[in-house]
C-alpha positions as a printed Julia matrix, in Angstrom:
277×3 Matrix{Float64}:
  12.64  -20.92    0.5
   9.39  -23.28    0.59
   9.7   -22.47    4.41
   9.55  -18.89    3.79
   6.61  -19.45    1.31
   4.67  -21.53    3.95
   5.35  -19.53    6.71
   3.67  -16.89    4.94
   0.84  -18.61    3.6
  -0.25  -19.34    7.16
  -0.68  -15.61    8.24
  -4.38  -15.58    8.57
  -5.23  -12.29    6.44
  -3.15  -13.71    3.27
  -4.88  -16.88    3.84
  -8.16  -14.79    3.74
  -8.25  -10.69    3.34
 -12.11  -10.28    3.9
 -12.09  -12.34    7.28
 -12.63   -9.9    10.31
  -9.4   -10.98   12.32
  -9.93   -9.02   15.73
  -6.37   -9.21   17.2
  -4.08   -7.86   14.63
  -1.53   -7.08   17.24
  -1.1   -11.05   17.04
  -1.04  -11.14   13.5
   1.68   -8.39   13.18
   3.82  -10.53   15.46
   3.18  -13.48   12.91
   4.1   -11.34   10.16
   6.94  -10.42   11.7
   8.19  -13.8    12.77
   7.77  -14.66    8.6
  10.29  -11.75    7.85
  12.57  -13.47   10.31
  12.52  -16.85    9.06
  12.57  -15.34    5.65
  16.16  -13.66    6.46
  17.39  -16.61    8.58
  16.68  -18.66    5.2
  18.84  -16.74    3.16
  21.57  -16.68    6.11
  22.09  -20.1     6.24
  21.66  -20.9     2.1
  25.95  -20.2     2.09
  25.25  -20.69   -2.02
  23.04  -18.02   -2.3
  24.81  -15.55    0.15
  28.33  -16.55   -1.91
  26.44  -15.67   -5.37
  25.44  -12.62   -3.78
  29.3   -11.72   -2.16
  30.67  -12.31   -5.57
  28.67   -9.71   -7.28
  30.49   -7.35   -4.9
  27.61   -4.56   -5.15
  27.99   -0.85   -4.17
  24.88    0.22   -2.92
  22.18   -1.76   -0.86
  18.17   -0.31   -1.15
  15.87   -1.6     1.1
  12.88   -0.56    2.41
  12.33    0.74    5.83
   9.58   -1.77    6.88
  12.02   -4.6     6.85
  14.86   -3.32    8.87
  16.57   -7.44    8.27
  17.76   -6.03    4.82
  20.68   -4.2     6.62
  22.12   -7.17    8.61
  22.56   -8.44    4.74
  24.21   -5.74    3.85
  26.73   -6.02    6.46
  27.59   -9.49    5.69
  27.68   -8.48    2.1
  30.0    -6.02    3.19
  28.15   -3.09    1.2
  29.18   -0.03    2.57
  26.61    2.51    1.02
  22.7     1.74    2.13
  19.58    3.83    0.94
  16.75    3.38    2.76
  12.87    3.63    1.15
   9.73    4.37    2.46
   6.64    4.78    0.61
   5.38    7.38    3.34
   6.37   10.62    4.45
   9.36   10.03    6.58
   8.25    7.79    9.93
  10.05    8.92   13.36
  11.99    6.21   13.75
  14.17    6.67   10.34
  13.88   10.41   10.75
  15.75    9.89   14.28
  18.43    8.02   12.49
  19.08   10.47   10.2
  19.58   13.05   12.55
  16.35   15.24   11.21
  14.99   17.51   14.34
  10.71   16.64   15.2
   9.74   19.83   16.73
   6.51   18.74   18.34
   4.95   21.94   17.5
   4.08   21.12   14.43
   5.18   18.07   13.52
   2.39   15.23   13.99
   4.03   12.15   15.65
   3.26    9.62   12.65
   3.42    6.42   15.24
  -0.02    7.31   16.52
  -1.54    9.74   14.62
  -3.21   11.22   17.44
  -3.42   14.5    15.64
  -4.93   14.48   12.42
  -2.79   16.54    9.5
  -6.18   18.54    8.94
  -5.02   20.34   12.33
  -3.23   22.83   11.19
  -1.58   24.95   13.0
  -2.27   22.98   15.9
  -3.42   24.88   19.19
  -2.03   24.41   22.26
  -4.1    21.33   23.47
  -2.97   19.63   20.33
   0.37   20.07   20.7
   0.22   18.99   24.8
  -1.49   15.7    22.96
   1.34   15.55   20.05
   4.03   15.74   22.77
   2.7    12.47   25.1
   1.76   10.42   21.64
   5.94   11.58   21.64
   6.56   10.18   24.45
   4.64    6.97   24.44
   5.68    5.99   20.77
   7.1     2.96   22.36
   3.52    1.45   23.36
   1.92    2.95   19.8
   1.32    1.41   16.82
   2.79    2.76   13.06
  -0.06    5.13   11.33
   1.56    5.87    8.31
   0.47    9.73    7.1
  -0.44    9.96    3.71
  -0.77   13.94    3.87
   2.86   15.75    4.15
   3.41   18.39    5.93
   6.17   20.98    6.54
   8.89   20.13    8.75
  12.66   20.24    8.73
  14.26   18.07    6.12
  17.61   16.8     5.34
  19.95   16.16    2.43
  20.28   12.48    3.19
  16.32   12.71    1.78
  15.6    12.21   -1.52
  11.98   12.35   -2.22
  11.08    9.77   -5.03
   7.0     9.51   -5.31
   6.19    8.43   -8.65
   9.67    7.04   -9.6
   8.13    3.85  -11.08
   4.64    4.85  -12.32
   4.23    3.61  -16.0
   3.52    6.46  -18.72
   0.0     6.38  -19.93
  -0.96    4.94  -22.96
  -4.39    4.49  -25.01
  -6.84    2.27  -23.89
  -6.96   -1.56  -25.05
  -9.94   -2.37  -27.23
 -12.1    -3.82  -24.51
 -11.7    -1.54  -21.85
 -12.27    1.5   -24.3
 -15.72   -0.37  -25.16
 -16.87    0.36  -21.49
 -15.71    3.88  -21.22
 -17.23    4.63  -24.73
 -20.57    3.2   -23.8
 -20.91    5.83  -21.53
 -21.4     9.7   -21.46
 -18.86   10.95  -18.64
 -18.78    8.96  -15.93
 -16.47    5.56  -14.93
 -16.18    4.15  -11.49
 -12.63    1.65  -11.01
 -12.99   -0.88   -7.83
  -9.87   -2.41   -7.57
  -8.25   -3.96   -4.49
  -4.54   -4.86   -5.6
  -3.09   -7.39   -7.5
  -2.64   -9.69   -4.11
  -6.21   -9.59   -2.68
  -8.23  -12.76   -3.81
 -11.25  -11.72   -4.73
 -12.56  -14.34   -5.21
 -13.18  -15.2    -1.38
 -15.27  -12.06   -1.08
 -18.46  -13.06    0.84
 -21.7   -13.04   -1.34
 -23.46  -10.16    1.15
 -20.3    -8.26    0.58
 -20.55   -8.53   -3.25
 -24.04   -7.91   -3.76
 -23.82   -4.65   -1.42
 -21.24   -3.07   -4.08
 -23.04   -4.66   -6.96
 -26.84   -2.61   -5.62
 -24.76   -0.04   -4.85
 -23.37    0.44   -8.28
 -26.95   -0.03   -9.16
 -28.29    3.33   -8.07
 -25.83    5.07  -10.36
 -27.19    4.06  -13.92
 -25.38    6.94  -15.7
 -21.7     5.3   -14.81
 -20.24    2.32  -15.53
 -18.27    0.12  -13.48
 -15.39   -1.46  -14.3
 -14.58   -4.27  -10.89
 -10.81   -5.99  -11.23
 -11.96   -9.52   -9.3
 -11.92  -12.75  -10.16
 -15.24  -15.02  -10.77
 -16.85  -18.26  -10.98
 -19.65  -19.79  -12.42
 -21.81  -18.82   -9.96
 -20.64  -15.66  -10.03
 -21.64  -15.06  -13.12
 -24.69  -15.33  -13.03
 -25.05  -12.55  -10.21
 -23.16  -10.04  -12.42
 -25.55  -10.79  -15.65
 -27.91   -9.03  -13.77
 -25.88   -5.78  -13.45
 -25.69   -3.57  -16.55
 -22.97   -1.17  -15.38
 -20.78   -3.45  -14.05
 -17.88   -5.03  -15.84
 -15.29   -7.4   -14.09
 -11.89   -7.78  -15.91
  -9.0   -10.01  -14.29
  -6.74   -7.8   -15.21
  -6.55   -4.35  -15.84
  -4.13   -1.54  -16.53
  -4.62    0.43  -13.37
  -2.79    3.91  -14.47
  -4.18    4.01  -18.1
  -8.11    3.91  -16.28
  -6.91    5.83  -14.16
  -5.74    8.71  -16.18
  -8.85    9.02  -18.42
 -10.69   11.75  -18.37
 -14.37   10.15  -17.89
 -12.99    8.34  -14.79
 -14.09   10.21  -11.76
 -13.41    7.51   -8.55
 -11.16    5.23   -7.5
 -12.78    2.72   -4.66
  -8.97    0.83   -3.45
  -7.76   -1.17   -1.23
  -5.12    1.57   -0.38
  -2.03    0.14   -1.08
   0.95    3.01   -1.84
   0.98    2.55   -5.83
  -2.52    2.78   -5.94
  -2.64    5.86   -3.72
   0.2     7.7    -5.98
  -1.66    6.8    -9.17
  -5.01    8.31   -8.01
  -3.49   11.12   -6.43
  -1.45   12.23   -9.87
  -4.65   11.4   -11.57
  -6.81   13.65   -9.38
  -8.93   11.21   -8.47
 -11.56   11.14   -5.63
């Protein structure tokens, strides 16, 4: 498994998430490659694969991104497999499942050609939804956050949410910040993997004077500093950097009015049940 880890490590963007890496069609392949190794690992531990046999499980889950999962499931002999996806259904799995993609209205989500704003589309958007069809092949995956209607099928079981925590009162210190303030509390979070850390000083200090100009709010930044660090943030009032937060509970307050994310799919969910900008 140290391979696996390794092999990972060396992709250049978890190495580094705030260097400008110009061909990520490279990087994808690397990525890639790392899921590979990572299932050819597990193929040849014959321990790990027996521990896993004798179990004898019913079901397999797996996400769609990582379409290795199912070769284990075969030599695990499961014989029922649910796939996830933490998007609206992409082509590709909705082809497997047998689920029509009448072009008229339903955006091809492997280009995104066509934003879901367009709706309904007009005939030149269509003409353009039916070659992004047609040249999926030499696209590139553009998840769409946005659903829209389209025919469905009972093999789908739509299950947004499924693990968000419940909400619960604020901890003490957090509850200091949000209290020190009228109505207004900005989060700036980017995940739990990003290392903030590495993010260039000109990058910092243009959220930091940013955050400036808005004296009536109060910023609360999940990142990680140093010594040196802290010495820039001493000089901001509003801002407050925590290494850890609980993401749904700020969230969910009432004097929080924006979310600034990295984008990743919990976060997304969160903000969107919170109504958050």
């Amino acid at each position: 498994m140290s391979k696996v880890k390794t092999g990972f490590e060396d992709v250049k963007w978890v190495q580094d998430q705030f260097q400008v890496h110009k061909n990520s069609d490279t990087e994808m392949v690397d990525i890639i490659e790392c899921i590979s190794n990572f299932m050819r690992v597990m193929l040849d531990d014959e321990i790990f694969i027996n521990s896993l046999k004798s179990e004898q499980y019913d079901i397999g889950l797996a996400d769609s991104v990582d379409v290795s999962m199912y070769g284990l499931f075969e030599v695990l002999n499961v014989s029922t497999i649910v796939t996830s996806t933490s998007v609206p259904i992409p082509d590709g799995i909705a082809d497997l499942l047998g689920i029509p993609l009448p072009r008229s209205y339903v955006p091809c989500t492997n280009t995104g050609v066509i934003p879901v704003s367009i709706q309904p589309m007009n005939f030149l958007n269509r003409l353009t939804n039916v070659h992004a069809h047609f040249s999926e092949l030499y696209g590139y995956y553009r998840p769409l956050h946005k659903k829209l209607p389209r025919p469905i099928s009972n093999k789908v079981v739509h299950s947004g949410g499924i693990s968000m925590e419940q909400i619960r009162p604020l901890d003490q210190e957090t509850l200091k910040i949000f209290d020190a303030v009228q109505e207004c509390v900005v989060l700036f979070s980017l995940g739990s993997i990003t290392n903030t850390s590495l993010m260039p000083h000109h990058i910092k200090t243009s959220f930091l004077e940013a955050f400036k100009r808005f004296s009536a709010c109060n910023f609360i930044m999940k990142t990680a500093i140093d010594t040196k660090d802290k010495e820039l943030f001493n000089q901001y009032s509003n801002v407050y950097t925590m290494k850890w937060i609980n993401q749904r509970n700020i969230l969910s307050h009432s004097k929080t009015k924006a979310f600034i994310t990295h984008a990743g799919a919990n976060s997304i969910n969160e903000a969107v049940i919170s109504g958050l900008k």
